[in-house]
Backbone as CSV, one residue per row, in Angstrom:
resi,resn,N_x,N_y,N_z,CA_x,CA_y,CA_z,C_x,C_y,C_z
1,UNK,0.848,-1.183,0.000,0.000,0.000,0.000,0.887,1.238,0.000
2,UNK,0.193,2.309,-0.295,0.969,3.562,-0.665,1.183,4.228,0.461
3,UNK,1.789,5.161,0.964,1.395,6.295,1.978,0.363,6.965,1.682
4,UNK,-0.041,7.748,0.217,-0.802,8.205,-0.291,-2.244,7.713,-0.092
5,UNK,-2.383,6.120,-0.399,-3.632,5.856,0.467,-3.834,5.474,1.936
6,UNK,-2.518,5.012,2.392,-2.622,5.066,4.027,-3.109,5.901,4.725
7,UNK,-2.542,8.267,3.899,-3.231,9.065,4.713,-4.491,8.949,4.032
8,UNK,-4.942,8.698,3.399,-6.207,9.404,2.522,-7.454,8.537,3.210
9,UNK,-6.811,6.874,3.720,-7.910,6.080,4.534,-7.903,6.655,6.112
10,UNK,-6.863,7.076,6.807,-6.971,7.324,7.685,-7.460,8.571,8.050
11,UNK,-7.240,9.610,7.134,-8.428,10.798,7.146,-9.706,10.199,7.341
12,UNK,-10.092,9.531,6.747,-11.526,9.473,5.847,-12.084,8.953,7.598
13,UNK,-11.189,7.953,7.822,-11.919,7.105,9.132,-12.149,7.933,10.267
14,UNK,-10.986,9.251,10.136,-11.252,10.288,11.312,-12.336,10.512,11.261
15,UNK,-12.538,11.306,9.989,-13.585,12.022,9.919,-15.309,11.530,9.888
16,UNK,-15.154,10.115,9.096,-16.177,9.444,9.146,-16.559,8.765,10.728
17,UNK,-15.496,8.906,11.751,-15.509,8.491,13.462,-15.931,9.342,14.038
18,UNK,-16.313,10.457,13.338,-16.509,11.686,14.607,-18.081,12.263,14.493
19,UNK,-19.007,11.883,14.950,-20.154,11.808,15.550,-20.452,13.278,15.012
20,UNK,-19.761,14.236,16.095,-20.487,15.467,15.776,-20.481,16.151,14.451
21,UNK,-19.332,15.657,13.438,-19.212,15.834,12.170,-20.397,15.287,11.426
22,UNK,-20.333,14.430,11.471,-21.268,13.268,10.634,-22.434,13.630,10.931
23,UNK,-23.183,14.335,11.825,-24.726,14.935,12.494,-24.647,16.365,11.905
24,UNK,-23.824,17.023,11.121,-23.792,18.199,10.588,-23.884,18.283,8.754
25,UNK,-23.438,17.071,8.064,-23.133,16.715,7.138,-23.995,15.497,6.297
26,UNK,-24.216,15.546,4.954,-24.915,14.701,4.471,-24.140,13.575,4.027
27,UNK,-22.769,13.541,4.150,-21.684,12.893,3.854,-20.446,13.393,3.877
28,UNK,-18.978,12.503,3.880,-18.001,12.219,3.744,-17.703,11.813,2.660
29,UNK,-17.096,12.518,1.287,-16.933,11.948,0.339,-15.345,12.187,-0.384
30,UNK,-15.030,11.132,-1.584,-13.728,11.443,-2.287,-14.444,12.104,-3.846
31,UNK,-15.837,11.206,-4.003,-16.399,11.573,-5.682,-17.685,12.027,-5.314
32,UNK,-18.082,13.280,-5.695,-19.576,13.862,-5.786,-20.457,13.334,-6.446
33,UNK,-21.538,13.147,-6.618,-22.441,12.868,-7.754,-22.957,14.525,-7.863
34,UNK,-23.731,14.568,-8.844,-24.457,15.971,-9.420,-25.407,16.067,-8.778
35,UNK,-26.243,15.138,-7.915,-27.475,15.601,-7.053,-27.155,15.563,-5.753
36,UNK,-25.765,15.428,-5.149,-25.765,15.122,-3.838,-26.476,16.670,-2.863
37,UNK,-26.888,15.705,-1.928,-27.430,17.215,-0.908,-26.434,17.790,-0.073
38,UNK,-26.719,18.967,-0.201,-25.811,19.739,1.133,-26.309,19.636,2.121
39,UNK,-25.015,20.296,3.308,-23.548,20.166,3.184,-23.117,19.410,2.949
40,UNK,-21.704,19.241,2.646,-20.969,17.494,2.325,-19.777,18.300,2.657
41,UNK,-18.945,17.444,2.933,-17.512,17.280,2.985,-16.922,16.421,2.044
42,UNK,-15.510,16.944,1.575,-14.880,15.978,0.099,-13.267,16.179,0.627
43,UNK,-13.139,14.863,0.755,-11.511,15.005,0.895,-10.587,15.613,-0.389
44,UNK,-9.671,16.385,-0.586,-9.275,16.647,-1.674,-8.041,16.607,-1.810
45,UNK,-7.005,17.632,-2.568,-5.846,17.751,-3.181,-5.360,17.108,-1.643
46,UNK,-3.818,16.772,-1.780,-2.983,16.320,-1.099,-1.475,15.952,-1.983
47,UNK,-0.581,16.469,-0.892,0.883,16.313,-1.664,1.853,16.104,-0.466
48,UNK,2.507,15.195,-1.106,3.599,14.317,-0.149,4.817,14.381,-0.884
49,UNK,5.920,14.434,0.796,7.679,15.016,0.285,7.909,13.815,1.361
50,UNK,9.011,13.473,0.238,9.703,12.119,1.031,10.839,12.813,1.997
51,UNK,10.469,12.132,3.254,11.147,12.197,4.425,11.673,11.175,5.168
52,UNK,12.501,10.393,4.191,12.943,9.251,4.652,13.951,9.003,5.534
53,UNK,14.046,8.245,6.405,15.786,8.274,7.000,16.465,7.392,6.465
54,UNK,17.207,6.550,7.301,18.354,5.685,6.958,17.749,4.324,6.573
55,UNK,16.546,4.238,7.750,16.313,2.731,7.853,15.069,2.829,7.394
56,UNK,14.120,3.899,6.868,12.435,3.621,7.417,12.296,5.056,6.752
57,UNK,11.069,4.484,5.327,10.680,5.236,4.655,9.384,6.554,5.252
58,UNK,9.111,7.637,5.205,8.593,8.470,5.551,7.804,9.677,4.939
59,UNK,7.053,10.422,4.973,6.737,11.545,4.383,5.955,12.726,5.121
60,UNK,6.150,14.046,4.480,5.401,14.487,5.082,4.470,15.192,4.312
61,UNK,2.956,14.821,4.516,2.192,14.741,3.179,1.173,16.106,4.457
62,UNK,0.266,17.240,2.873,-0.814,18.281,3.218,-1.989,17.432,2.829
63,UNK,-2.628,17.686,3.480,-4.157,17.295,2.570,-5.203,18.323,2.895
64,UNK,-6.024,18.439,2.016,-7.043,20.069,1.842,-8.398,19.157,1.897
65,UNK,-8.836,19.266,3.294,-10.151,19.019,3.112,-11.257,20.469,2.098
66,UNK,-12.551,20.142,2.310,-13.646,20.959,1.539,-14.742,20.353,1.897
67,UNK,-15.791,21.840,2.420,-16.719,21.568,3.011,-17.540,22.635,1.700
68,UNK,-18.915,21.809,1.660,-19.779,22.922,0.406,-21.418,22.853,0.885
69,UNK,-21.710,23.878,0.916,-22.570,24.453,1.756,-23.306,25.294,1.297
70,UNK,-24.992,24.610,1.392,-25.529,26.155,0.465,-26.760,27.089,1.471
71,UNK,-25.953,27.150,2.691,-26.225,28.226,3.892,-26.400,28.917,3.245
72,UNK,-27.073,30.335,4.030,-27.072,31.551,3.068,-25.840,32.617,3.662
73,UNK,-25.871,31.726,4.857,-24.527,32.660,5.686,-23.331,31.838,6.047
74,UNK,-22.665,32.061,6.564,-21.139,31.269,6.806,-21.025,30.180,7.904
75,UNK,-22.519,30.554,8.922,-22.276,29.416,9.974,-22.095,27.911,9.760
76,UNK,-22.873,27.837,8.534,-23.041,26.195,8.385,-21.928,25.916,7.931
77,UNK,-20.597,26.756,7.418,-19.899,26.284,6.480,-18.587,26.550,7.902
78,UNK,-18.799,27.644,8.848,-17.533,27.487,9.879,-17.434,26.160,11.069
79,UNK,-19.235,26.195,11.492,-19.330,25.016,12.207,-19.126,23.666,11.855
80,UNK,-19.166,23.336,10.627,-18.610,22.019,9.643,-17.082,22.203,9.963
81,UNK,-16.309,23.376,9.447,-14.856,23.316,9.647,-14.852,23.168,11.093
82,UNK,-15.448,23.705,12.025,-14.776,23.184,13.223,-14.409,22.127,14.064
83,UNK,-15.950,21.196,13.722,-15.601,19.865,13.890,-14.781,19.085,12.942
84,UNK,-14.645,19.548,11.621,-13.493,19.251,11.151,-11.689,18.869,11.718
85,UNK,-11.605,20.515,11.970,-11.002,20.328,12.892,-10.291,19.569,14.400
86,UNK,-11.619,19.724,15.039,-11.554,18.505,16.329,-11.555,16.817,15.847
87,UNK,-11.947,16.633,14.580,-11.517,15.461,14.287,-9.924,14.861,13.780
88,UNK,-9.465,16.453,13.070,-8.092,15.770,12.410,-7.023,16.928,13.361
89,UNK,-7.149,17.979,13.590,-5.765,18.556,14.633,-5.620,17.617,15.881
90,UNK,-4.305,17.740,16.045,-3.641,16.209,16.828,-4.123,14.981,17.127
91,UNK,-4.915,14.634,15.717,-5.611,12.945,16.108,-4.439,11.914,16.117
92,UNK,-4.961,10.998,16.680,-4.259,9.696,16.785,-4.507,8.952,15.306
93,UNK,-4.325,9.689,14.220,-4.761,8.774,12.760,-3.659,7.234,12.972
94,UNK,-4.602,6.561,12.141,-3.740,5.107,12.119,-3.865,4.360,11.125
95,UNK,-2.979,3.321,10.288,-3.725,2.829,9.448,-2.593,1.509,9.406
96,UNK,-3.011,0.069,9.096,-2.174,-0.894,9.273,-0.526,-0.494,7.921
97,UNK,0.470,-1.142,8.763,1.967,-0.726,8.145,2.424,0.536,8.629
98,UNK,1.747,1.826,9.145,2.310,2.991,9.365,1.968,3.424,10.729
99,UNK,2.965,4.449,11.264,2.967,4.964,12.082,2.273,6.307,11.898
100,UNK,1.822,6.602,12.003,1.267,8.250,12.399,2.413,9.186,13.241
101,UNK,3.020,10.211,13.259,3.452,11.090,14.318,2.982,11.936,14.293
102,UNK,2.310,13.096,13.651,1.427,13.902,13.733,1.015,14.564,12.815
103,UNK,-0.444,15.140,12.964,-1.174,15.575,12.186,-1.490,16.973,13.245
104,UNK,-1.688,18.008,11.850,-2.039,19.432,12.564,-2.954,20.270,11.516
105,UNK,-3.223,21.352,11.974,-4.374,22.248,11.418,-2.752,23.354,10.912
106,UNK,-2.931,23.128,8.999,-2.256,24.415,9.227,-2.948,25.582,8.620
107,UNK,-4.221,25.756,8.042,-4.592,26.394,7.300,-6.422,26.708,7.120
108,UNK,-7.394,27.807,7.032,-8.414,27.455,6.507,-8.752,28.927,5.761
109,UNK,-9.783,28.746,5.270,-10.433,29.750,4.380,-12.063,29.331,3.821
110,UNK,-12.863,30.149,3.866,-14.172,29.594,3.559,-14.871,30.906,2.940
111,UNK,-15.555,31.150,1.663,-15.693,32.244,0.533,-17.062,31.405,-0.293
112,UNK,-17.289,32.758,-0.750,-18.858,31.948,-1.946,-18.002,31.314,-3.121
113,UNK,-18.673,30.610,-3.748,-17.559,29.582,-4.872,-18.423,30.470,-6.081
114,UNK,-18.077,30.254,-7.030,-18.043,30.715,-8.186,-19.609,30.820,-8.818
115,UNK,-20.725,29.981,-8.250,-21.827,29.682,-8.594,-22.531,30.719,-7.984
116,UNK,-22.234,31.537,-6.882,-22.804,32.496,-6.233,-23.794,31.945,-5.318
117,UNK,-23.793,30.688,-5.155,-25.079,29.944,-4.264,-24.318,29.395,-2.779
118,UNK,-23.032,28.807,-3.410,-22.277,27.409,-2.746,-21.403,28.081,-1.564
119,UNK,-21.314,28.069,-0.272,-20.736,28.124,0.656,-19.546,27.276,0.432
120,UNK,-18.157,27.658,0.573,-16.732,26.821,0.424,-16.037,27.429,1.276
121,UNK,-15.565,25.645,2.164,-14.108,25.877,3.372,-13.556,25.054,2.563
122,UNK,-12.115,25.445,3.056,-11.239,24.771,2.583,-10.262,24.865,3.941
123,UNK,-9.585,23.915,4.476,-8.597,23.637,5.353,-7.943,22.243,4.914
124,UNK,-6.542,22.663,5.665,-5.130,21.835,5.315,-4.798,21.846,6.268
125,UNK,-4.185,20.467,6.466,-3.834,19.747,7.485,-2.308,19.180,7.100
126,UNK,-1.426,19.500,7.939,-0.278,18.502,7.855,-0.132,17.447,8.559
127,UNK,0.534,16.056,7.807,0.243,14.993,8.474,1.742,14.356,8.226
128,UNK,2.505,13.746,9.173,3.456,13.234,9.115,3.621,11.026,9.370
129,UNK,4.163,10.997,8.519,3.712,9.657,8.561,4.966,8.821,8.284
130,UNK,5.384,7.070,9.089,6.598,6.893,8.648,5.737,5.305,8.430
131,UNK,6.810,4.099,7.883,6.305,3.207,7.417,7.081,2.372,8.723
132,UNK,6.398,1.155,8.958,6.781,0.196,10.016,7.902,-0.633,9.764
């Protein structure tokens, strides 16, 4: 297995584990369909730099969640990022073969998207990860 899908499953399980997320959201997704209902959350872009040592391969990979929201105001789209948040800043992510050392909040932003309807967060997370 990749690192690439090691973080991308172990996001998903955060986020799909965390109760108060999942009671705010119509889903957790990687692929939209064209009728899905809002809000949703979509895991997205992500990029990984090899941080290997001597003995034991490593990386330290971003990943950009996205929350889309067709509130008419920003709450639905900050309170989604927040439990966002409490699910992936300093979680215990895990996934079989890898170690986790940490994951953090480095980034968010949330703006009308281009349609003039759609509420959009966007937050990035750094996640550091080594192989067993």
């Amino acid at each position: 297995m990749s690192f690439e899908i090691a973080v991308q499953s172990a996001v998903y399980t955060a986020l799909t584990g965390h109760a108060p997320l999942v009671a705010l959201v119509t889903g957790i997704r990687d692929a939209v369909e064209q009728d899905t209902a809002y809000p949703y959350v979509t895991i997205g872009e992500d990029a990984h730099v090899e941080d290997d040592t001597d003995d034991r391969g490593a990386r330290d990979c971003t990943i950009t969640i996205h929350v889309w929201s067709r509130y008419r105001g920003r709450k639905d789209t900050k309170q989604i990022q927040g439990e966002i948040y409490n699910a992936l800043h300093r979680a215990n992510l895990s996934h079989s073969g890898y170690v986790f050392t940490d994951s953090h909040f480095l980034s968010s932003d949330s703006f009308m998207d281009s349609d003039g309807r759609t509420r959009h967060g966007v937050q990035t997370f750094r996640i550091l990860i080594r192989s067993i």
